[in-house]
C-alpha positions as a Python dict, from the first residue, in 0.01 Angstrom:
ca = {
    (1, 'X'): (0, 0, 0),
    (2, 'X'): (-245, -23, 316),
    (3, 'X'): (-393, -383, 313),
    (4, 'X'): (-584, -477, 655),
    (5, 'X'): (-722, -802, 566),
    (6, 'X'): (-473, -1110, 540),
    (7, 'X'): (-457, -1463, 618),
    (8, 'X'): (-209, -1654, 794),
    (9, 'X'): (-112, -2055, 901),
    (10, 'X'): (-286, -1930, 1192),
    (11, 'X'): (-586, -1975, 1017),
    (12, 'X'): (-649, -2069, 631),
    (13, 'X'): (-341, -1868, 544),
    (14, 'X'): (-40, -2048, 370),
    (15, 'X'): (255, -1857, 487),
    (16, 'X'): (356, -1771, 841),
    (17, 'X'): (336, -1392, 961),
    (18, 'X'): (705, -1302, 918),
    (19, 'X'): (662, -1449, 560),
    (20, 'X'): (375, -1259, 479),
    (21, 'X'): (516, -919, 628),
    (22, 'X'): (855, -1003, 417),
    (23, 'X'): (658, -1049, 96),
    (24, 'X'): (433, -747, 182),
    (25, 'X'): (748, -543, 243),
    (26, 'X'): (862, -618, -101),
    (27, 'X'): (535, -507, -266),
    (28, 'X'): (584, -179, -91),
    (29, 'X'): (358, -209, 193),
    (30, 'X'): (303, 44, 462),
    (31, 'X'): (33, -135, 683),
    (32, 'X'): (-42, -511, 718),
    (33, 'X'): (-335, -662, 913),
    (34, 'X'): (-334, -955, 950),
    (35, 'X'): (-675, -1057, 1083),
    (36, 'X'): (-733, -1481, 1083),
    (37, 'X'): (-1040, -1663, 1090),
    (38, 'X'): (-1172, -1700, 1420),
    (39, 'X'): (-1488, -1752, 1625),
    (40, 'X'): (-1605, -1805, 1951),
    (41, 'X'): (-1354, -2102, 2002),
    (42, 'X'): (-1010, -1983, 1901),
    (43, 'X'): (-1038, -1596, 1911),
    (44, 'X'): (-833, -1556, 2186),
    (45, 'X'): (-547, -1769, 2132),
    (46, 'X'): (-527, -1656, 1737),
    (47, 'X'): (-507, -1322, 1867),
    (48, 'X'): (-244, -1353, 2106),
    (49, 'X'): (-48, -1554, 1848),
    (50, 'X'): (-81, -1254, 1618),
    (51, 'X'): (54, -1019, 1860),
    (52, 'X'): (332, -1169, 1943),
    (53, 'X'): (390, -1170, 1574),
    (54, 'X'): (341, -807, 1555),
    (55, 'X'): (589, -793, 1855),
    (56, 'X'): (878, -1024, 1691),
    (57, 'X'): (821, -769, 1347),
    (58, 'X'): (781, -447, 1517),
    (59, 'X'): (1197, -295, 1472),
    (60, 'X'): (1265, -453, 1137),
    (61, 'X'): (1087, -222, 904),
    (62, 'X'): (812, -191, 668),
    (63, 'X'): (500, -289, 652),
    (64, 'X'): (353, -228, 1039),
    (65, 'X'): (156, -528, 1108),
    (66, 'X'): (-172, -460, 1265),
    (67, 'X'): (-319, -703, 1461),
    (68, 'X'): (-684, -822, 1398),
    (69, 'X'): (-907, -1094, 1398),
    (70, 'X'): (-1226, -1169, 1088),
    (71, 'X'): (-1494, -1306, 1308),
    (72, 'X'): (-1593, -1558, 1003),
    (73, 'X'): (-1961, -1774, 933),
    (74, 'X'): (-2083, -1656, 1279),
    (75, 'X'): (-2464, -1694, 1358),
    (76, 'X'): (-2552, -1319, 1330),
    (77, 'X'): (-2685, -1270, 1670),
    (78, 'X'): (-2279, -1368, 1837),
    (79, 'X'): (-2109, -1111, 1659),
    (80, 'X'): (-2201, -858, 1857),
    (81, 'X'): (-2101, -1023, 2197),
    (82, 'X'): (-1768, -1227, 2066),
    (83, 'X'): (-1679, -855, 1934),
    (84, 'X'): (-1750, -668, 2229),
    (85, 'X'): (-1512, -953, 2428),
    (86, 'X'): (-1264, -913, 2146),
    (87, 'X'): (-1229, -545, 2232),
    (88, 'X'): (-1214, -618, 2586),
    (89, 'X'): (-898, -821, 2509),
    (90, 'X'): (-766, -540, 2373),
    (91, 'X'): (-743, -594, 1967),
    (92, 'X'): (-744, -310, 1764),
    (93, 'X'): (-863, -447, 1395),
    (94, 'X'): (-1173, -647, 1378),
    (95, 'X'): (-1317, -778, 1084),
    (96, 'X'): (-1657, -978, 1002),
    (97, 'X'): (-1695, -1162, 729),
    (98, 'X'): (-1992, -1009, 517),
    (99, 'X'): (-2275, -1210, 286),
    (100, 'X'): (-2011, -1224, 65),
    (101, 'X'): (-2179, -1402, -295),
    (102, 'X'): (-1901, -1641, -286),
    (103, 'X'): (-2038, -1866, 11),
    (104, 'X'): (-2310, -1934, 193),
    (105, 'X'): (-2286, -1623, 451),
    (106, 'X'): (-2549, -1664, 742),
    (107, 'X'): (-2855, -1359, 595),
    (108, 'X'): (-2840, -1102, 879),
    (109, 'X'): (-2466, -1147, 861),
    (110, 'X'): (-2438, -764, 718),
    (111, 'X'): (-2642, -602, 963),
    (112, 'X'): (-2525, -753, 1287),
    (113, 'X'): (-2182, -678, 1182),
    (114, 'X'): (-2305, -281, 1147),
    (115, 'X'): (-2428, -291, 1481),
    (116, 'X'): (-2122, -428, 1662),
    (117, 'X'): (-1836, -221, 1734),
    (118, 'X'): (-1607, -357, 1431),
    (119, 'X'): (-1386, -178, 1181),
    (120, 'X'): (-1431, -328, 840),
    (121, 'X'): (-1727, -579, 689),
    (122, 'X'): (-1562, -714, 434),
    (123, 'X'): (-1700, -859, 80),
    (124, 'X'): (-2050, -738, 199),
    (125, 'X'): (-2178, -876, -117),
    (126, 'X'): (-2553, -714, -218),
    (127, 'X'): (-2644, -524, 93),
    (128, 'X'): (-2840, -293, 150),
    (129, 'X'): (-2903, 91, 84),
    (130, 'X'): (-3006, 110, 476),
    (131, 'X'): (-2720, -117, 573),
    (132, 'X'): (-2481, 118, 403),
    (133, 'X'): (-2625, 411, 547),
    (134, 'X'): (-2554, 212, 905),
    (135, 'X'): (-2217, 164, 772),
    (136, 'X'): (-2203, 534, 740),
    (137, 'X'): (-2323, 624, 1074),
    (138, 'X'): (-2140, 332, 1251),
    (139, 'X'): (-1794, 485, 1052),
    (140, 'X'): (-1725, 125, 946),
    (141, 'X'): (-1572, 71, 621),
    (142, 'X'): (-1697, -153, 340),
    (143, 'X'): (-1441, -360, 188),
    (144, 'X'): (-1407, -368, -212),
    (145, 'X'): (-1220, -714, -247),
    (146, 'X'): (-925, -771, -491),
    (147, 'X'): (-1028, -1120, -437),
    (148, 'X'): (-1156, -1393, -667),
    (149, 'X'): (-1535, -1448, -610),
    (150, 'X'): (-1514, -1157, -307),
    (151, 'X'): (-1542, -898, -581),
    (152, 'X'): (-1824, -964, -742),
    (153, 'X'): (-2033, -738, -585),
    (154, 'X'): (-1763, -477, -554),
    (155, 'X'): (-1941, -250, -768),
    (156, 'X'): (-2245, -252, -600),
    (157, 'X'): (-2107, -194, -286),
    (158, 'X'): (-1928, 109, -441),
    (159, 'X'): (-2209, 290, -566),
    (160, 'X'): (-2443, 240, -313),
    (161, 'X'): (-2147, 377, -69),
    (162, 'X'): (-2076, 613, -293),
    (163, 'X'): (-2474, 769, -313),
    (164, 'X'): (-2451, 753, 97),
    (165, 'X'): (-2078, 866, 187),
    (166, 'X'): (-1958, 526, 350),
    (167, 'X'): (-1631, 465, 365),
    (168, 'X'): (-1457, 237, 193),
    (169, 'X'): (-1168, 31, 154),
    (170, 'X'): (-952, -201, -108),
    (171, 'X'): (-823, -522, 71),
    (172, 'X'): (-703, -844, -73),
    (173, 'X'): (-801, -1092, 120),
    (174, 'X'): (-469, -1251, 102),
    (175, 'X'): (-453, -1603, 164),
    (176, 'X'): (-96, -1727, -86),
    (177, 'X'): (194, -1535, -186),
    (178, 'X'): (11, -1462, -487),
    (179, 'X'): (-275, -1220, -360),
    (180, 'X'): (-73, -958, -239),
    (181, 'X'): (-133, -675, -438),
    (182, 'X'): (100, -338, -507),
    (183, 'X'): (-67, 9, -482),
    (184, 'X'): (-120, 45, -851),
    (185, 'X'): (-357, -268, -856),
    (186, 'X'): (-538, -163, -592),
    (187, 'X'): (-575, 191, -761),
    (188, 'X'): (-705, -49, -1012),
    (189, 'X'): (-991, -235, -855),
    (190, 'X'): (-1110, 107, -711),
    (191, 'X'): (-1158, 250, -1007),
    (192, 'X'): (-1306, -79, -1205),
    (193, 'X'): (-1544, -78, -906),
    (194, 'X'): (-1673, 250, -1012),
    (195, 'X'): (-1437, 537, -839),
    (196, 'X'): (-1314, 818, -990),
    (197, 'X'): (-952, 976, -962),
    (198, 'X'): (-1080, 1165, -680),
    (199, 'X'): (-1293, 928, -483),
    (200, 'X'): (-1003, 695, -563),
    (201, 'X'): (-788, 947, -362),
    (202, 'X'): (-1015, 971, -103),
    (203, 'X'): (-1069, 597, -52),
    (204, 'X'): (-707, 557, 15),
    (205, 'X'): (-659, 880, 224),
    (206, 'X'): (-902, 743, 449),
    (207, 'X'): (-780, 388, 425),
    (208, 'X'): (-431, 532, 593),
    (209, 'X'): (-583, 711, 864),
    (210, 'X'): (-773, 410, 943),
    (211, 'X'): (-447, 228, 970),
    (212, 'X'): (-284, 480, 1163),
    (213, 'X'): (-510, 526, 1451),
    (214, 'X'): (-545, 156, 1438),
    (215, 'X'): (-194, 107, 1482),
    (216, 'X'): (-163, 420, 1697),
    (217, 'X'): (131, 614, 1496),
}
């Protein structure tokens, strides 16, 4: 299982990293990000929190924690500065936190995020056929959401990203023990989003060389 968007206590999360990465490990995990809420005030400490976290896991095993950061509720015309000084700082996995049609997402959210140098908008929610085709140019990956509320626009997102060639990816979102996921659920939510056996196989294919170059193996 390759699952790049989790939650920790350093943010809204409930369990501590080496908690999360045990738990992952048991559901058969290969990659873990772990990419906590931040924003203009706290990215930098969350980050090197996450790190060292990384750091403390990095000899014991399965899942490889990458870590990230899910620039969350920003006013759209930041994220493409706080990004740009994330990457200065060196982290490898950022995340923004699409219109998702669970909350009240900032409208523009979508499209700033597509012009920033980022890695995955997540729960994108209804966007558009031109944001997608940014998406596709941009080779940023739209997130179909294995969680509750996040996924209700997961077919949408599919089939507009199918019609384009965007990549995309199955993530949980994990914020409790519970929302971890094993690789046959997330088979799962591709295909109830819409994906065939073979675009299923190709989703994940280039899910894990996503995570590799992220994580550098």
């Amino acid at each position: 299982m390759i699952d790049l968007h989790t939650h920790t206590l350093n943010s809204d999360g409930e369990l501590l990293p080496a908690e999360l990465w045990r738990r992952a490990h048991v559901k058969g995990y290969r990659f873990l990000g772990i990419t906590d809420h931040v924003d203009a005030s706290n990215f930098e400490e969350v980050f090197a929190r996450l790190k060292a976290a990384a750091r403390s896991l990095k000899d014991a095993g399965p899942p490889i924690i990458i870590p990230g950061l899910e620039f969350t509720h920003l006013p759209p015309a930041q994220i493409g500065p706080l990004a740009a000084k994330a990457r200065a700082l060196g982290v490898p996995l950022i995340i923004i936190h699409g219109e998702t049609l669970a909350e009240p997402v900032a409208p523009g959210t979508n499209k700033a995020a597509l012009e920033a140098d980022v890695d995955i908008l997540a729960h994108p929610g209804l966007l558009t056929l031109a944001e997608v085709a940014l998406a596709r140019e941009k080779d940023i990956f739209l997130e179909l959401s294995a969680r509750k509320g996040h996924c209700l626009a997961n077919g949408h997102v599919a089939r507009l990203a199918l019609d384009v060639g965007a990549s995309l990816i199955v993530d949980t979102d994990s914020h409790a023990p519970g929302d971890l996921i094993t690789r046959q659920q997330a088979e799962r939510i591709a295909r109830g989003a819409g994906l065939n056996d073979a675009e299923t196989r190709t989703l994940f294919s280039n899910a894990e060389a996503l995570a590799r170059r992220l994580a550098g193996v």
